[in-house]
Z-matrix of the N, CA and C atoms (Angstrom, degrees):
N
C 1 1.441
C 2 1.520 1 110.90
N 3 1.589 2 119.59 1 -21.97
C 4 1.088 3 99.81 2 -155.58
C 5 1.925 4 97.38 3 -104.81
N 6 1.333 5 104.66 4 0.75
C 7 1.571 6 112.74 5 177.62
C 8 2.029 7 93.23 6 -82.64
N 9 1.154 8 133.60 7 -33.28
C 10 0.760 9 121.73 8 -167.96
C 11 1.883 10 101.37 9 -96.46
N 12 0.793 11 127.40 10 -14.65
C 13 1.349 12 119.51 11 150.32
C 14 1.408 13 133.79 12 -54.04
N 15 1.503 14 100.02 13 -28.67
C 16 1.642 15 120.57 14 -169.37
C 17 1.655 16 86.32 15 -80.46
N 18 1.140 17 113.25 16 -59.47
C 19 1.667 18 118.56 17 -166.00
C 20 1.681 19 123.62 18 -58.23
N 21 1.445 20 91.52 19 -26.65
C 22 1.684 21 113.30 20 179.74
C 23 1.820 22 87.66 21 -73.36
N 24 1.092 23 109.52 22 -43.75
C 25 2.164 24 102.80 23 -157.03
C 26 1.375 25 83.84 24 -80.03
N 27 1.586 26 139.67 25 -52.81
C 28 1.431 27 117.78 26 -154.67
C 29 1.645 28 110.39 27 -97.69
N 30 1.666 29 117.22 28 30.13
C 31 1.189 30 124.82 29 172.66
C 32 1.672 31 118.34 30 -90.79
N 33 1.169 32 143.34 31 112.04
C 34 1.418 33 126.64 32 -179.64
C 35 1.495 34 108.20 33 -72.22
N 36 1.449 35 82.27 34 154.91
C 37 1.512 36 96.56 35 -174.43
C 38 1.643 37 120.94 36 -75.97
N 39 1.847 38 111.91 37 127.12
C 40 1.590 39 120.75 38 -154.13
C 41 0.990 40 106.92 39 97.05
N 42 1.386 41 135.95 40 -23.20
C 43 1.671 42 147.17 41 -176.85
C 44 1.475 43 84.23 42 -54.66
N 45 1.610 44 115.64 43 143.22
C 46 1.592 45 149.69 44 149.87
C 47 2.042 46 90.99 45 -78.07
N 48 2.096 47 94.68 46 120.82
C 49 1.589 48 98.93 47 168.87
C 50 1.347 49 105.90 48 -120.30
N 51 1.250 50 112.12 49 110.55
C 52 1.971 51 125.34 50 -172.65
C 53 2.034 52 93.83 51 -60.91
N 54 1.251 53 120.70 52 119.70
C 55 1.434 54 140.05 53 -169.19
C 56 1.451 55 88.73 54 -126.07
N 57 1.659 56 97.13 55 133.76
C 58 1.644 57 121.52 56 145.17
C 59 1.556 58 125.23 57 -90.98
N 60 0.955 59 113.73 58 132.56
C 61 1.399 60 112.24 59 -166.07
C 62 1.218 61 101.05 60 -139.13
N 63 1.609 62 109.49 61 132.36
C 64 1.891 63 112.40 62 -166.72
C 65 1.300 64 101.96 63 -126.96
N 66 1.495 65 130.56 64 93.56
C 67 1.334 66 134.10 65 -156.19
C 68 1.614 67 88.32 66 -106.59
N 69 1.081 68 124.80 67 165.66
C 70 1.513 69 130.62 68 143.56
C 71 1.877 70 108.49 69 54.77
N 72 1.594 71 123.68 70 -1.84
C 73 1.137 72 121.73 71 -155.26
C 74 1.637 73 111.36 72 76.75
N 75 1.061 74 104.52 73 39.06
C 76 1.565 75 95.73 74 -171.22
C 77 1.940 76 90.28 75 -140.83
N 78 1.228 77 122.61 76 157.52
C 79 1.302 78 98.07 77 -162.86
C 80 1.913 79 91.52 78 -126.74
N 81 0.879 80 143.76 79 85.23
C 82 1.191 81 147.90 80 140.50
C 83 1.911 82 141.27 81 5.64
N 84 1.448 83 133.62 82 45.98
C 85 1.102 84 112.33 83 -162.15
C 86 1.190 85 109.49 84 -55.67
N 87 1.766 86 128.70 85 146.83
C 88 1.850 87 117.50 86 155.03
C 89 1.454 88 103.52 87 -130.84
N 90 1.566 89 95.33 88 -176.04
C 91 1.647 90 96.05 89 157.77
C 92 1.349 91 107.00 90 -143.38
N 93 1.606 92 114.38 91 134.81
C 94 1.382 93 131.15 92 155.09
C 95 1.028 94 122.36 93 -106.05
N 96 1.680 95 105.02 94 164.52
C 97 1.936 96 109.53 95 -174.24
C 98 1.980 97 78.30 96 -129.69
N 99 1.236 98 98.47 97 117.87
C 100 1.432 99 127.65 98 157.45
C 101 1.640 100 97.40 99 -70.07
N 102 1.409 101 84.35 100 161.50
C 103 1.780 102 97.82 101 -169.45
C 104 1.697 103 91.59 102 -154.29
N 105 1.625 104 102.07 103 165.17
C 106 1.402 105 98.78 104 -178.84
C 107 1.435 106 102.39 105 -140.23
N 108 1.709 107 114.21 106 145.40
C 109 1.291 108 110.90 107 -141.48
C 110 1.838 109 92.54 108 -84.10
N 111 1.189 110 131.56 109 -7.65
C 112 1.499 111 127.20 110 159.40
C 113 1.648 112 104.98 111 -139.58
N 114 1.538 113 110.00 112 -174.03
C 115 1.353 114 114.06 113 167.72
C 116 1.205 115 106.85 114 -70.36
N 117 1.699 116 103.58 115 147.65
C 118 1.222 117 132.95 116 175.51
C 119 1.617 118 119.84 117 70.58
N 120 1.194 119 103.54 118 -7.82
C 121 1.997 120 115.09 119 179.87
C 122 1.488 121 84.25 120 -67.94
N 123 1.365 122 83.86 121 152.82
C 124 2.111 123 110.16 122 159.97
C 125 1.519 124 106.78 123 -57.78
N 126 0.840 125 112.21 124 125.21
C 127 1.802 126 113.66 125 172.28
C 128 1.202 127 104.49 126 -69.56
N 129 1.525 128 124.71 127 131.71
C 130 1.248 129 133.42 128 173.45
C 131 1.667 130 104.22 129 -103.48
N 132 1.909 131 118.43 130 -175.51
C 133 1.188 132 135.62 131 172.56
C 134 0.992 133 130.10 132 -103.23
N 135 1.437 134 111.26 133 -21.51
C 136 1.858 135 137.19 134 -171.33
C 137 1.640 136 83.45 135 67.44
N 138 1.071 137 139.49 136 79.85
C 139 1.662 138 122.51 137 146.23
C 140 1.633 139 80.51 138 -144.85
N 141 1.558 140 97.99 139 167.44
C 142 1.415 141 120.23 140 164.80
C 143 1.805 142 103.52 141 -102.39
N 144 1.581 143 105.05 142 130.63
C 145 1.263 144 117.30 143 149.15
C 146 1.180 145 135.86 144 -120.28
N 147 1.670 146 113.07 145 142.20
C 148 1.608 147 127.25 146 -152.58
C 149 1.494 148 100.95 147 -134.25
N 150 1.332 149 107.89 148 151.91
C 151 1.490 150 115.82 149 149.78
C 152 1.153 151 123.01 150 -100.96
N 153 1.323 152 107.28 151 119.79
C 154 1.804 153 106.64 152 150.65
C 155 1.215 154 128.48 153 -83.78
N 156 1.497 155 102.45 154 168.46
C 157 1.584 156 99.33 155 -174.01
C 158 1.427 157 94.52 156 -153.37
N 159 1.741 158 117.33 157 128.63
C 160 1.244 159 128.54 158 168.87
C 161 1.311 160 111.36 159 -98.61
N 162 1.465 161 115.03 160 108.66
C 163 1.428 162 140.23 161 178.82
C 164 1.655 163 99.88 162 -73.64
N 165 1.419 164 124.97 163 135.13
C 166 1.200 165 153.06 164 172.70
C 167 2.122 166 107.09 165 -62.82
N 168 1.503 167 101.45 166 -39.77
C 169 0.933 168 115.76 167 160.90
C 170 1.634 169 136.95 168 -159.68
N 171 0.969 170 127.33 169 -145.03
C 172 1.898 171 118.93 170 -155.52
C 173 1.395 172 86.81 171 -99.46
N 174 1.616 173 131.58 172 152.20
C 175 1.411 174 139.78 173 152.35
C 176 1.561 175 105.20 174 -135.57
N 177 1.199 176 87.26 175 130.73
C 178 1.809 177 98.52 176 -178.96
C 179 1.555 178 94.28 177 -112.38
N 180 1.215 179 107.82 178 135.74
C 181 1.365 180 122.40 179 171.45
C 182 1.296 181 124.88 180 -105.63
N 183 1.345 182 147.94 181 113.69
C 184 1.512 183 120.37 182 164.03
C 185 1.874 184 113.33 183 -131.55
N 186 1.276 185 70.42 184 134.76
C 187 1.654 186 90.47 185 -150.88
C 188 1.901 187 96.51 186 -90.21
N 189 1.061 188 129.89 187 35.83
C 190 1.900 189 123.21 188 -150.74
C 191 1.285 190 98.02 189 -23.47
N 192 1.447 191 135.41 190 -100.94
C 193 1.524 192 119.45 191 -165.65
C 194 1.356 193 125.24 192 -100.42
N 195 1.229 194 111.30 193 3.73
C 196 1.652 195 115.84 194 170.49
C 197 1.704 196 104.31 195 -52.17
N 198 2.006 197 94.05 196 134.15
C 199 1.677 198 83.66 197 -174.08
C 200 1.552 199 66.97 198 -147.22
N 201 1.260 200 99.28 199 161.42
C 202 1.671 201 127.55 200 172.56
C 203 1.834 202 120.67 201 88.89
N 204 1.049 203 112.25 202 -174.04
C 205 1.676 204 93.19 203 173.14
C 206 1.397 205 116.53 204 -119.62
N 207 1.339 206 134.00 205 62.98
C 208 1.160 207 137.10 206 155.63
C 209 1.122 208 131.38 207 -125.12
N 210 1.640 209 106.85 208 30.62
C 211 1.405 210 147.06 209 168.49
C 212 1.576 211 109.25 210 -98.92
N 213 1.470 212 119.75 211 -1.78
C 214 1.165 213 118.79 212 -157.80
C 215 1.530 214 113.10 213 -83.77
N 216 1.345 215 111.50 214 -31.47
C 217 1.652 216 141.49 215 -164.39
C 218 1.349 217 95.02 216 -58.02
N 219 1.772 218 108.47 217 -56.73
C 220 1.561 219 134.36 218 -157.46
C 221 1.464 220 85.01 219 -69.82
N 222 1.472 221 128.19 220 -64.72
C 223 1.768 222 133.58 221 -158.73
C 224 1.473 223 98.45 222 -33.35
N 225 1.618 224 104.51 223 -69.51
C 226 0.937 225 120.41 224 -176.07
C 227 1.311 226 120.25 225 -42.71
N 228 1.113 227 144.05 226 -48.95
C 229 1.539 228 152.97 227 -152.58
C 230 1.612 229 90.25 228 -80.61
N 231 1.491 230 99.57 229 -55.01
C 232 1.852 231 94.91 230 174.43
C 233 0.984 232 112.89 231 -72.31
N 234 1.304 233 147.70 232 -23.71
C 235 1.471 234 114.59 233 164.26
C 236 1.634 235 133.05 234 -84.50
N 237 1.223 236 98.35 235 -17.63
C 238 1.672 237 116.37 236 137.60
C 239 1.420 238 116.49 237 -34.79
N 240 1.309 239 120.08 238 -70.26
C 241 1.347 240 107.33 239 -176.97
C 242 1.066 241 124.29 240 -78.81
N 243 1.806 242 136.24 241 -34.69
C 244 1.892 243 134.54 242 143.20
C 245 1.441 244 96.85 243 -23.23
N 246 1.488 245 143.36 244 -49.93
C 247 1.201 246 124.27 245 -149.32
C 248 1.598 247 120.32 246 -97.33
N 249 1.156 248 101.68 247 18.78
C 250 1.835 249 122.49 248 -164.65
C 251 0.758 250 126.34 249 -151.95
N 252 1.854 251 117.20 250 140.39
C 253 1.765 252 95.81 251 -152.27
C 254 1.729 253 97.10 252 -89.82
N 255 1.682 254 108.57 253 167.54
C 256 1.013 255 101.61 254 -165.74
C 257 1.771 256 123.14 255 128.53
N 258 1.180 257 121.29 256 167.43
C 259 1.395 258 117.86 257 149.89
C 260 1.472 259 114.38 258 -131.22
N 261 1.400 260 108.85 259 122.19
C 262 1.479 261 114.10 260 -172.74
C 263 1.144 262 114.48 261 -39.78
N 264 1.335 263 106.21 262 -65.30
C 265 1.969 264 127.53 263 -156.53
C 266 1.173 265 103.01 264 -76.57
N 267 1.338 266 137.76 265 -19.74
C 268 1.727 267 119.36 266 -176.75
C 269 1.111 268 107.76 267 78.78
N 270 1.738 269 130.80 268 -26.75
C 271 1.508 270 104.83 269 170.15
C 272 1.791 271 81.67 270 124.02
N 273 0.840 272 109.23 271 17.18
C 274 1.754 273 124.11 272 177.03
C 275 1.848 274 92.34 273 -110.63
N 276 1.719 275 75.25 274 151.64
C 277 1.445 276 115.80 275 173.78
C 278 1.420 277 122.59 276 -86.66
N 279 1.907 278 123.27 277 84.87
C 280 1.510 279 112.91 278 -167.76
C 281 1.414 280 86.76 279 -116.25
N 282 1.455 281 89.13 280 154.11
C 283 1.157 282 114.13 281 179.87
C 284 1.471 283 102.78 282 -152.60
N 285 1.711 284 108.04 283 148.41
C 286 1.898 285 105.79 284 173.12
C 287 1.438 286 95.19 285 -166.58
N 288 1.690 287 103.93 286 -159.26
C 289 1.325 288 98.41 287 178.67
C 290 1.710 289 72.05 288 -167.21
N 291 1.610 290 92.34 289 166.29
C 292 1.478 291 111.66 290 174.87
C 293 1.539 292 129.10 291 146.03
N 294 1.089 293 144.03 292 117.55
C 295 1.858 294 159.19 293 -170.85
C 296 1.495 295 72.45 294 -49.59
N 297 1.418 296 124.21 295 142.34
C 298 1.473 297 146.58 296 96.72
C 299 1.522 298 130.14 297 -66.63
N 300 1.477 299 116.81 298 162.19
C 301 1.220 300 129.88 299 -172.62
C 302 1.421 301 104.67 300 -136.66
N 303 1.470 302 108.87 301 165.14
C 304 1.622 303 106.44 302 176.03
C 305 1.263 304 132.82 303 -56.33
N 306 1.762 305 100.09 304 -23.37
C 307 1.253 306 94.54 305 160.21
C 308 1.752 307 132.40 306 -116.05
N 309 1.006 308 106.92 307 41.70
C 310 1.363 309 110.32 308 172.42
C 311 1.555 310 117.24 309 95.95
N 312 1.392 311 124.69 310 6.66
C 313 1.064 312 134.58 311 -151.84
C 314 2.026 313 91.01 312 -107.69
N 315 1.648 314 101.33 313 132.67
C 316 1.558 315 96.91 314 -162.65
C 317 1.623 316 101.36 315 -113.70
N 318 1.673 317 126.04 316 112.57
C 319 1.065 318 137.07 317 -152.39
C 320 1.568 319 100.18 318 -91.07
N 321 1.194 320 113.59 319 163.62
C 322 1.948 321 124.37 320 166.02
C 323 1.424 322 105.45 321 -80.97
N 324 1.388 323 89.49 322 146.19
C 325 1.734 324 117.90 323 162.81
C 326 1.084 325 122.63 324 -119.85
N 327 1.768 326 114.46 325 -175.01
C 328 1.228 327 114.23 326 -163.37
C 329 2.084 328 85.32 327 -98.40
N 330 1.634 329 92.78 328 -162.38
C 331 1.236 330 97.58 329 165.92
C 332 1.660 331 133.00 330 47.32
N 333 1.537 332 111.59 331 24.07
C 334 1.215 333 128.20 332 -173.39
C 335 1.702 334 114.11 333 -70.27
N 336 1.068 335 132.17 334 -51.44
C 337 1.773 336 124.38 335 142.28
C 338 1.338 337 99.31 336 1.84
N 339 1.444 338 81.82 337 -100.10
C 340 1.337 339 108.92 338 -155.32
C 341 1.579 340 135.62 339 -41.67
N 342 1.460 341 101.12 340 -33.22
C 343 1.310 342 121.89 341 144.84
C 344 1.543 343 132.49 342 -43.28
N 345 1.179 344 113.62 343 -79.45
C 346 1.453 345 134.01 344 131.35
C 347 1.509 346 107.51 345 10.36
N 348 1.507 347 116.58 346 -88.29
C 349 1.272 348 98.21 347 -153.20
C 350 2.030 349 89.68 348 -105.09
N 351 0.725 350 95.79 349 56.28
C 352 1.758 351 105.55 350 161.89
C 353 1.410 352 100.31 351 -132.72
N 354 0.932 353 123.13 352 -58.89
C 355 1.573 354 126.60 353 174.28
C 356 1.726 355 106.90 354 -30.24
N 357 1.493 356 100.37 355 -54.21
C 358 1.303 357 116.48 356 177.23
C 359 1.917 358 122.48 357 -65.23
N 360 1.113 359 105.52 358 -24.78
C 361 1.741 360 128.70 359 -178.36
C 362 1.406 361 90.08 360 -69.78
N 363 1.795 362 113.80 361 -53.65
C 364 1.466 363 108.05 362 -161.47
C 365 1.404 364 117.31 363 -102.06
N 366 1.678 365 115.88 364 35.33
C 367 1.595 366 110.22 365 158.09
C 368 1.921 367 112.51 366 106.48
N 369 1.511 368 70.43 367 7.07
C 370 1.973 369 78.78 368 -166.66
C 371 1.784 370 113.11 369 -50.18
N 372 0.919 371 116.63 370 149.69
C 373 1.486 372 104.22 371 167.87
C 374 1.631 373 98.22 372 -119.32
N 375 1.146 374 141.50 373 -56.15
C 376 1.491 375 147.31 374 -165.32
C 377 1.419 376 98.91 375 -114.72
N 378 1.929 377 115.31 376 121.41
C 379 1.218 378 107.06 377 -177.92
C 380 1.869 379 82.01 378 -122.17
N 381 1.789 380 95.16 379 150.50
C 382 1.363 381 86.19 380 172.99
C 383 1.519 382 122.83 381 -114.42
N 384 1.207 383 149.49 382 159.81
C 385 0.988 384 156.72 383 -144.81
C 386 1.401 385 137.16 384 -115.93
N 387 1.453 386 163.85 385 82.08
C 388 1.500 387 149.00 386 -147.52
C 389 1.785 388 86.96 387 -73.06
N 390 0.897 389 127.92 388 106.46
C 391 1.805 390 133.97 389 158.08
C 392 1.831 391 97.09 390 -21.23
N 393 1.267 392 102.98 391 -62.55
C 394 1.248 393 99.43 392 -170.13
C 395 1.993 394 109.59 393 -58.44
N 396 1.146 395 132.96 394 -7.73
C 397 1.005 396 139.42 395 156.82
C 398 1.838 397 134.48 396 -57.36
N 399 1.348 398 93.69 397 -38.77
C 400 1.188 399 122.58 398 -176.87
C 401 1.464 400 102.98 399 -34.18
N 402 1.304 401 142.08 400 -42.65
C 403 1.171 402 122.80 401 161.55
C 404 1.349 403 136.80 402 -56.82
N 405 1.310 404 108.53 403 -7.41
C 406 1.800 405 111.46 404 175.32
C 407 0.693 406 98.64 405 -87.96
N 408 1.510 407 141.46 406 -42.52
C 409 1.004 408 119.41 407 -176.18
C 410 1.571 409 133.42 408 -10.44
N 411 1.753 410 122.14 409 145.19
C 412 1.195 411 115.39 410 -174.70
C 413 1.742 412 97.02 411 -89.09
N 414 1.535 413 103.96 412 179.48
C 415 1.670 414 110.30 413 -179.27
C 416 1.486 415 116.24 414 -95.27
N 417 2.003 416 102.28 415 11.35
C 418 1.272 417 101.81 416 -171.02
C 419 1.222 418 78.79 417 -149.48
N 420 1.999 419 118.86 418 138.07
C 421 1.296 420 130.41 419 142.50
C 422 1.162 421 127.39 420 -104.65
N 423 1.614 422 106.21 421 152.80
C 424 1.660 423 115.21 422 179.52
C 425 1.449 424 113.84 423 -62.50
N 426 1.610 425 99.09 424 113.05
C 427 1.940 426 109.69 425 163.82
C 428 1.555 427 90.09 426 -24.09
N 429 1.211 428 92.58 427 150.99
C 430 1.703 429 124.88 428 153.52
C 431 1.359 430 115.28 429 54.57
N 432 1.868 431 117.73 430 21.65
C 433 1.391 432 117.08 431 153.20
C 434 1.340 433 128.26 432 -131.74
N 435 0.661 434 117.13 433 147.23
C 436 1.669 435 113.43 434 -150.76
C 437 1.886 436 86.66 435 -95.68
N 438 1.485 437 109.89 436 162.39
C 439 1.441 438 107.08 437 -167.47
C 440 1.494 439 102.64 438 -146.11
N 441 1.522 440 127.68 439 105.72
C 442 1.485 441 123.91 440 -160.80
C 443 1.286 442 105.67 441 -132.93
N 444 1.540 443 117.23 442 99.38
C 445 1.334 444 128.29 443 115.00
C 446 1.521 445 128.28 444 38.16
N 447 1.386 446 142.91 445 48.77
C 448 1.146 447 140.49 446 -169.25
C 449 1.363 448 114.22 447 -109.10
N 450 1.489 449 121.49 448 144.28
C 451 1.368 450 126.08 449 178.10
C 452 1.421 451 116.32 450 -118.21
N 453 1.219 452 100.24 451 -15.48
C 454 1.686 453 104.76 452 178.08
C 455 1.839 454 107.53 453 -128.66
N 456 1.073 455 112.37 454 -163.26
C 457 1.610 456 129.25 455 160.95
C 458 1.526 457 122.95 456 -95.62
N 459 1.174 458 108.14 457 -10.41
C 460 1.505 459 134.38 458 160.98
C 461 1.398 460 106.06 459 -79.99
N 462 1.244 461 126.18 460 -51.04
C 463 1.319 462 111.85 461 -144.96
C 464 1.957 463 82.81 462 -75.99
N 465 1.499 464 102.02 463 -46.96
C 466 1.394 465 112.03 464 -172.13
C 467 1.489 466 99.32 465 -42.37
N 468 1.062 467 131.53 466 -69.63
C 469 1.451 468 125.30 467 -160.83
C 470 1.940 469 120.78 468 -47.21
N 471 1.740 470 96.29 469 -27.85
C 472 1.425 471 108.54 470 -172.79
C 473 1.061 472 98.15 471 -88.00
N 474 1.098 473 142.31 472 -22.88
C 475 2.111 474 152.76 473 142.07
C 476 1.124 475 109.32 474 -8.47
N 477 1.387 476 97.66 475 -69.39
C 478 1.355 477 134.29 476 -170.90
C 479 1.614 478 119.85 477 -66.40
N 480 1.611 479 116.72 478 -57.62
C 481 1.062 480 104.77 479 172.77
C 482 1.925 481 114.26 480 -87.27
N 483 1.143 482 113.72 481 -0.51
C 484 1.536 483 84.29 482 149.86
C 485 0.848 484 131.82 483 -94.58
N 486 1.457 485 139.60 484 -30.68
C 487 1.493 486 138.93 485 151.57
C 488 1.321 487 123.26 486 -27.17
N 489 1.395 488 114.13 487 -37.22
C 490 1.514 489 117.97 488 139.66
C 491 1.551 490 144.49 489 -51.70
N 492 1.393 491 110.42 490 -31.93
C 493 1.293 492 130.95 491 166.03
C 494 1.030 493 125.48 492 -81.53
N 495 1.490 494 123.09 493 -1.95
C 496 1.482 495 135.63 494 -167.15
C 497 1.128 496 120.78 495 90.99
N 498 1.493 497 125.07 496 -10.29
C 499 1.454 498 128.59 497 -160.48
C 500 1.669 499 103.30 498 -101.42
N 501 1.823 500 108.61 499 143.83
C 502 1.064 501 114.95 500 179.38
C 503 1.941 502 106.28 501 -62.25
N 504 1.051 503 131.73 502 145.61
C 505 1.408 504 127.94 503 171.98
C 506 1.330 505 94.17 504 -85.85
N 507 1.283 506 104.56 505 170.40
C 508 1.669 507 110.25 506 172.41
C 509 1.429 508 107.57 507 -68.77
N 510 0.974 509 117.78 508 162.95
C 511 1.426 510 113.30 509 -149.86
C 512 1.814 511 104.75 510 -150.91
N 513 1.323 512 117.72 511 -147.04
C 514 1.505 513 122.19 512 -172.86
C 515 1.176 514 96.26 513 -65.12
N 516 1.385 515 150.12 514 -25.69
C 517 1.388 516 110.06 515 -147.40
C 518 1.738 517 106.43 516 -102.53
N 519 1.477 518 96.37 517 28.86
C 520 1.697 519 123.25 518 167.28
C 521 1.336 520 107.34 519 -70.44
N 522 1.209 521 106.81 520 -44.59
C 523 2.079 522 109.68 521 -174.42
C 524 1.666 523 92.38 522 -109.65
N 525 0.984 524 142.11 523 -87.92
C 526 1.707 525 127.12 524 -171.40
C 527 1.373 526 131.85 525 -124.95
N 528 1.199 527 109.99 526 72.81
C 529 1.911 528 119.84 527 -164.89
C 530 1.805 529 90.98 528 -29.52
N 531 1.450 530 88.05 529 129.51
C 532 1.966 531 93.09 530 153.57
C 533 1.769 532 94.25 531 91.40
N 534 1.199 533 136.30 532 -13.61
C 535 1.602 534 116.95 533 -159.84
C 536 1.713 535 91.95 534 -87.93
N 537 1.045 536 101.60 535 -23.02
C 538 1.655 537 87.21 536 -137.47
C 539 1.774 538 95.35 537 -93.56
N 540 1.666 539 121.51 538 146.46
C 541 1.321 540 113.51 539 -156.07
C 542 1.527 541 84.92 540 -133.60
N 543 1.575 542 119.67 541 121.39
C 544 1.425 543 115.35 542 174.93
C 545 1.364 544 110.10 543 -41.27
N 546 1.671 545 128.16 544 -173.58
C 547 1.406 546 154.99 545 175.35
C 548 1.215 547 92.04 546 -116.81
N 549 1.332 548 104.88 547 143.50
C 550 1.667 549 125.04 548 165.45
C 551 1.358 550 114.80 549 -82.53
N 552 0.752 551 137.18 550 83.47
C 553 1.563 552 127.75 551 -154.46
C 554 1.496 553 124.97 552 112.71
C-alpha cells in the first residue's frame, strides 16, 4: 500500500498509472489516470486497498471490552508469544499500547498518561512504548518499571525478551537522554 501511495503523489495529474492487479491468482496488467479531488491534493483512484492474509491456521480472538486500535501492538505481541515455543515474558509484568500495521511498524496513540500510570497501578514491570509517542511522555516515571521505546513488533519482542533475560531493554534515552526524573513512589 505504501509503494502505491508513493506512485499516486509522484504521478501528474492526467498521467496514465501502469497497475498490477492479482485477482483470482491471476495477475492482471491495467492502466489508470488518478485524479485529484482539488488542486494540488494527491491524486487518488476511488478504490479501496486492503491486505489479506492467509493464516496457516484458525485464531479466535476475544478482546471483552478493548475497542479501538491501540491494543494492536499488545494483540500482536500475544499472538507472537501463543505462536512460539516458550514463554516470552519470563514471568514479568508487560504491558504497552500501540497501532500496528501490516508490516510490523508500531504507530502512536492517544491517552499515553493515562495508560502509563495504570499499567503502573497494576504491577507492570516493562511498559512498552510507540517511539513515535515519546513526546507524551510524562516528566515523571513509575519506580520499578522499566519503559521501552518501540518502533516495530520486533523491536517490541527484543524489549521483551530481554527484560526477561535480566537485561535492561533500550529504554528512554531513545526519545530524550537525561529528561526524564523517576517518581518517589
Amino acid at each position: 500500500m505504501d509503494e502505491l501511495r508513493a506512485a499516486l503523489a509522484e504521478t501528474d495529474p492526467g498521467a496514465s498509472l501502469p497497475l498490477a492487479i492479482e485477482r483470482a491468482g491471476v495477475e492482471i496488467a491495467v492502466e489508470a489516470v488518478p485524479a485529484a479531488a482539488e488542486a494540488g491534493a494527491t491524486p487518488v483512484l476511488g478504490v479501496t486497498v486492503a491486505l489479506e492474509y492467509d493464516f496457516p491456521l484458525d485464531v479466535e480472538v476475544n478482546l471483552g471490552d478493548i475497542g479501538g486500535p491501540s491494543a494492536g501492538a499488545m494483540l500482536a505481541l500475544a499472538v507472537y508469544d501463543r505462536l512460539t515455543p516458550g514463554g516470552l515474558t519470563g514471568g514479568l509484568r508487560i504491558s504497552g499500547t500501540g497501532t500496528i500495521d501490516g508490516e510490523g511498524r508500531i504507530g502512536a496513540i492517544g491517552g499515553l498518561q493515562q495508560k502509563l500510570w495504570g499499567a503502573a497501578r497494576a504491577g507492570t514491570d516493562l511498559f512498552l512504548v510507540p517511539v513515535d509517542n515519546c513526546a507524551d511522555l510524562p516528566p515523571r516515571i513509575p519506580d520499578g518499571m522499566a519503559v521501552a521505546p518501540v518502533a516495530t513488533l520486533r523491536e517490541a519482542i527484543d524489549a521483551v525478551e530481554a527484560a526477561a533475560a535480566g537485561e535492561a531493554p533500550e529504554g528512554l534515552e531513545r526519545c530524550r537522554a537525561g529528561e526524564f526524573v523517576r517518581s518517589a513512589g
